[in-house]
C-alpha positions as a printed Julia matrix, in Angstrom:
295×3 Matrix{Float64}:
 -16.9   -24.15  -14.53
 -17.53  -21.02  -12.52
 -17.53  -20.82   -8.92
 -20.31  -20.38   -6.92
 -18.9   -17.84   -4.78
 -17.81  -15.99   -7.64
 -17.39  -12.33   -7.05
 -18.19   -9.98   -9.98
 -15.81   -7.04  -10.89
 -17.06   -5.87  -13.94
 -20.43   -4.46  -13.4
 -21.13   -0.47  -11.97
 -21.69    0.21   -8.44
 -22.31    2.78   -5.95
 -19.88    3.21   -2.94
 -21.81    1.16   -0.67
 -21.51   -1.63   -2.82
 -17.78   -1.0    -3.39
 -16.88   -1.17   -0.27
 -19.11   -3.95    1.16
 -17.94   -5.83   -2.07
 -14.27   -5.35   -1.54
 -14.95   -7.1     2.06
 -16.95   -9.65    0.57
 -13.88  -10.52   -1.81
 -11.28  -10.33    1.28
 -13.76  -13.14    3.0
 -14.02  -15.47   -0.09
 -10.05  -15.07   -1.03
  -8.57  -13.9     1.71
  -6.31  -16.89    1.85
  -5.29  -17.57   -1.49
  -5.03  -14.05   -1.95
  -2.78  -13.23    0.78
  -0.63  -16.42    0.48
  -0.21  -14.82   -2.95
   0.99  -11.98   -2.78
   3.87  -13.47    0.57
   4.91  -15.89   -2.19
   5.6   -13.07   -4.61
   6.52  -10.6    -2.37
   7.8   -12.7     0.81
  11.95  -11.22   -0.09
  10.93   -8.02   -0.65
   8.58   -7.96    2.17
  11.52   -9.51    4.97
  13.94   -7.0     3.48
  11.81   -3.89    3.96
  11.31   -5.55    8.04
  14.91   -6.0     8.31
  15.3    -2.65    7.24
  12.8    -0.91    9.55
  15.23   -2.86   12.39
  18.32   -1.29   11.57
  16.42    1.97   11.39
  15.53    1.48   14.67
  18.83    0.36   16.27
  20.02    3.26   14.11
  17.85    5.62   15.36
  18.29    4.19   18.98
  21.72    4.47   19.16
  21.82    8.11   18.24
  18.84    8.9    20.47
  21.42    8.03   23.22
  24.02    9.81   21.85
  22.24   12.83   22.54
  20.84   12.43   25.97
  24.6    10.94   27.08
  26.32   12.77   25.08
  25.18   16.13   25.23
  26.51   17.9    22.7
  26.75   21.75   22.29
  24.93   24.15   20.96
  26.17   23.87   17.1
  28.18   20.42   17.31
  25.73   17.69   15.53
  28.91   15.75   14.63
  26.33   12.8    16.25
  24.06   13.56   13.37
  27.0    12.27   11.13
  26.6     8.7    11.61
  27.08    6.6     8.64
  24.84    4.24   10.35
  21.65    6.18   10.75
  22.17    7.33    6.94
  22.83    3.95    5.57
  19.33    3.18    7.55
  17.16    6.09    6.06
  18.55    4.77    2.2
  17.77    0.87    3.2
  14.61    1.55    4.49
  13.13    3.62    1.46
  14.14    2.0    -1.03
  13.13   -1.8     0.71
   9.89   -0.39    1.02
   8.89    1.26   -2.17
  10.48   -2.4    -3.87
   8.19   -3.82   -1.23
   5.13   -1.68   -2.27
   5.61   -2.32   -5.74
   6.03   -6.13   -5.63
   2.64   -5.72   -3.34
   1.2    -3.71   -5.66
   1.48   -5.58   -8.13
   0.87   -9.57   -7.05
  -2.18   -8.16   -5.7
  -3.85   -6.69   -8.89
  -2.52   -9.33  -10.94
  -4.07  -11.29   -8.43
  -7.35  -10.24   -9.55
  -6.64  -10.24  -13.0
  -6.36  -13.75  -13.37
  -9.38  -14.22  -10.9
 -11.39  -11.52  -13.15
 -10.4   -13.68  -16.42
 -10.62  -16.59  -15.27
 -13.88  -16.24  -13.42
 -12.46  -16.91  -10.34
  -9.72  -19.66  -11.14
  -6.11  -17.95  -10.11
  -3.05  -19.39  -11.83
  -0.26  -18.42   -9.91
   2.61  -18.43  -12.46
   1.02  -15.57  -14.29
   1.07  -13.43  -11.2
   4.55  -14.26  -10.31
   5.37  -14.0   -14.23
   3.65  -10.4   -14.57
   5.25   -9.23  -11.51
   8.31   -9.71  -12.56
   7.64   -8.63  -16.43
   6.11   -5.82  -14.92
   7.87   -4.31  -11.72
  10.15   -1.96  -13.76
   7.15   -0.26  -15.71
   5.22   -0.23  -12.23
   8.49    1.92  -10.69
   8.65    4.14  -14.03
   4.98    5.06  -13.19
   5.31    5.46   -9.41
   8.09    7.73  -10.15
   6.16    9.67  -12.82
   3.21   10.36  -10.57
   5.48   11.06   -7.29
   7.09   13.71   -9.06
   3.57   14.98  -10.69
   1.63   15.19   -7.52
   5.02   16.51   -5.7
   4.82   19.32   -8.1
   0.97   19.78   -7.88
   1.28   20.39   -4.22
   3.88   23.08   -4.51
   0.64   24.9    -5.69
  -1.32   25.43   -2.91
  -1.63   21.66   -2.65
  -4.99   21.51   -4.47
  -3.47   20.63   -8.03
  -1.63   17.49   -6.02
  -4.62   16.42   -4.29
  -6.71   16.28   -7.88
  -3.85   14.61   -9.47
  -3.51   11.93   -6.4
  -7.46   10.79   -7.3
  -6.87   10.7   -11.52
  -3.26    8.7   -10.82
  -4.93    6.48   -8.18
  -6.44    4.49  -11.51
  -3.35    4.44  -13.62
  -2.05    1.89  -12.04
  -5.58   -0.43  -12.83
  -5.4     0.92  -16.15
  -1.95   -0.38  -16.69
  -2.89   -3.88  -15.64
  -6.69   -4.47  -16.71
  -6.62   -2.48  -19.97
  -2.73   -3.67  -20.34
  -1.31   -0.06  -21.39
   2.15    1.08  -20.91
   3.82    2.94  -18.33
   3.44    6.4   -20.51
   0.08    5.26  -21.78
  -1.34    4.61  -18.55
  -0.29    7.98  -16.85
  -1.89   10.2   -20.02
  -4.81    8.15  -20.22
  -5.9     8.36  -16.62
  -6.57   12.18  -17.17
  -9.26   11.18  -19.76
 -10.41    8.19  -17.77
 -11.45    9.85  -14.63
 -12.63   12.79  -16.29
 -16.18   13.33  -15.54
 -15.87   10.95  -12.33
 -13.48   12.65  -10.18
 -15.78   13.9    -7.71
 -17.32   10.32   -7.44
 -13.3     8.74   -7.17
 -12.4    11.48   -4.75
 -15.16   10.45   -2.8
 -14.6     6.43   -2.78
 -11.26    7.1    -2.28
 -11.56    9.4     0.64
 -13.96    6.97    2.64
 -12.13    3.76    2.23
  -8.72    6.15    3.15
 -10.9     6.99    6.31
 -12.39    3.35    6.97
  -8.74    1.8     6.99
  -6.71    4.32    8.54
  -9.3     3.65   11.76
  -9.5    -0.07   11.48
  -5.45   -0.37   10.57
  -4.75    1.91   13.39
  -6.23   -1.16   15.8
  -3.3    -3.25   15.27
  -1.24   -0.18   16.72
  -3.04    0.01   19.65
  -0.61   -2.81   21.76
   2.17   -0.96   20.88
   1.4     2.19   21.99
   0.06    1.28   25.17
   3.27   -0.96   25.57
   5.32    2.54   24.93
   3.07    4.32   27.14
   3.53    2.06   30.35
   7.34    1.73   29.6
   7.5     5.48   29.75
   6.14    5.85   32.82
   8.45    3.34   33.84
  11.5     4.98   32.59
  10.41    8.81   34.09
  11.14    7.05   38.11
  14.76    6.13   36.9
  17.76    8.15   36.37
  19.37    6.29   33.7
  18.94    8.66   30.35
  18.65    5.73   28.29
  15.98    4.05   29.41
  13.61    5.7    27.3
  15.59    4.89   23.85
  16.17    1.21   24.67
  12.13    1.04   23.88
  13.76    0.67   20.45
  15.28   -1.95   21.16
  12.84   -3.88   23.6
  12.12   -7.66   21.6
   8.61   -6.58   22.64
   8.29   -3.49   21.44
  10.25   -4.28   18.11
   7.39   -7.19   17.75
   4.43   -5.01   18.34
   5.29   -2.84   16.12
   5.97   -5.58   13.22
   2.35   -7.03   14.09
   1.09   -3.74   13.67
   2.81   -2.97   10.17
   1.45   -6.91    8.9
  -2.23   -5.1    10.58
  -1.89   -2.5     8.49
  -0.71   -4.18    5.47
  -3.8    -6.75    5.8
  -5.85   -3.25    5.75
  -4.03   -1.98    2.89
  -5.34   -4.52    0.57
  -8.98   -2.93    0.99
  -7.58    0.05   -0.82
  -5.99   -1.71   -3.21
  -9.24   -4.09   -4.09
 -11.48   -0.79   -3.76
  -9.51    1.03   -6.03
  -9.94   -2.27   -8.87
 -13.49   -1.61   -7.91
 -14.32    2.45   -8.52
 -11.7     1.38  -12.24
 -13.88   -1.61  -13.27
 -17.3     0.87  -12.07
 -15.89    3.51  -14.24
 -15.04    1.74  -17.15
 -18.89   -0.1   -17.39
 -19.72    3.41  -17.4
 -17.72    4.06  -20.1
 -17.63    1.43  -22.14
 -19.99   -1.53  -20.52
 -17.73   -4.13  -21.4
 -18.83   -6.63  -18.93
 -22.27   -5.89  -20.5
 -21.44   -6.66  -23.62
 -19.26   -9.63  -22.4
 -22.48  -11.34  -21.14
 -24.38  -10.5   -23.9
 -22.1   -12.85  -25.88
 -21.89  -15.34  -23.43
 -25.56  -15.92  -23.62
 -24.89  -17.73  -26.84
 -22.32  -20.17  -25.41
């Protein structure tokens, strides 16, 4: 039985109707979708916070090192910290294991809706994830060091690899390729529909940057008025115990979840401009109701 409400992926459309169909999705499955992917990814996800907290008592700390302090010209034995190092490794690696295990729950997500018609079974996403979150990494790493390369030259060959990786990761999921296959076969995937990708991909960049940046707002204005707060005192630390105002340090998490929430519209877009590309390739959802006309 199909639901009513069912949203189709596998049919081509323009970028109007990806992106007002990606917000269409988000308002039919926003909650199963999102209480997904914190099921899957809630560990990863309170590691990569906790992280971002010792970065910032990290980073606090020797912020008033050097106003108190006042080292030298040529001492930056403050800059030796083990703490503030320790914080820079935690934090990058929490997030990209974040990323990936949000990355992943959230096309598998829509894998199971997309073959099931709508119906999500859970215990395949969390199964793929973790089957998958080692080939995901292998690929991340492939195309960060592709498109690090490509912008070493004049930054044009990285931003034309950026659009033909952005759809190795669907192809890895929906056509079920490997890590290796995935990255070679984007090249001939996109080819003949970069311009088209790099388009899509540009505007939804643009539409969520703006509407993810809202959920920053309270926290900068929060910064703002405690600045001008801290300029009439003459304690040199009031500005860097911002990072370490309860207040502040909850703004800013609201704002990461805001931007997180936002992030999602790339992520369903991107399954979008694939699935539009590939029914221009190969019309398989044509062909798939074709044969369900006889059943």
């Amino acid at each position: 039985m199909y639901q009513v409400d069912y949203v189709e992926f596998k049919k081509e459309r323009d970028l109007g109707a990806i992106i007002t169909d990606t917000f269409k999705f988000i308002r039919l499955e926003w909650k199963p979708f999102f209480t997904s992917i914190l099921k899957v990814s809630l560990l990863p996800i309170l590691l990569a916070v906790a992280s971002m907290l010792y970065y910032v008592f990290s980073f606090s700390n020797m912020f008033t090192a050097i106003q108190t302090n006042k080292p030298e010209v040529g001492d930056f034995s403050f800059l030796n910290s083990a703490g503030i190092l320790l914080s820079v490794f935690f934090l990058s690696i929490s997030f990209i294991l974040a990323w990936i295990s949000i990355n992943l729950s959230g096309f598998y997500y829509i894998k199971s809706y997309v073959d099931n018609r709508g119906v999500v079974d859970y215990a395949f996403i969390n199964q793929k994830v973790r089957e998958k979150f080692w080939s995901f990494l292998g690929l991340g790493i492939l195309i960060g060091i592709t498109i690090t390369i490509g912008l070493f030259f004049c930054g044009l060959p990285g931003v034309y690899f950026y659009v033909v990786f952005t759809l190795a990761f669907p192809l890895m999921v929906f056509a079920q390729e490997d890590a290796f296959d995935a990255y070679g076969n984007s090249f001939a995937f996109v080819r003949g529909h970069w311009w088209e990708t790099f388009g899509c991909i540009l505007v939804v960049a643009i539409l969520t940057n703006i509407l993810g940046y809202i959920f920053s707002i309270p926290a900068f204005v929060y910064s703002m008025f405690q600045g001008f707060v801290s300029i009439g005192t003459d304690d040199p630390t009031a500005l860097s115990s911002l990072f370490t105002d309860p207040v502040y340090i909850t703004l800013e998490i609201i704002s990461y979840l805001g931007r997180f929430m936002f992030y999602a519209v790339t992520l369903i877009s991107t399954i979008f401009i694939y699935f539009d590309i590939n029914e221009q390739k190969n019309a398989s959802g044509t062909f798939e109701e074709i044969d369900n006309l006889g059943n």
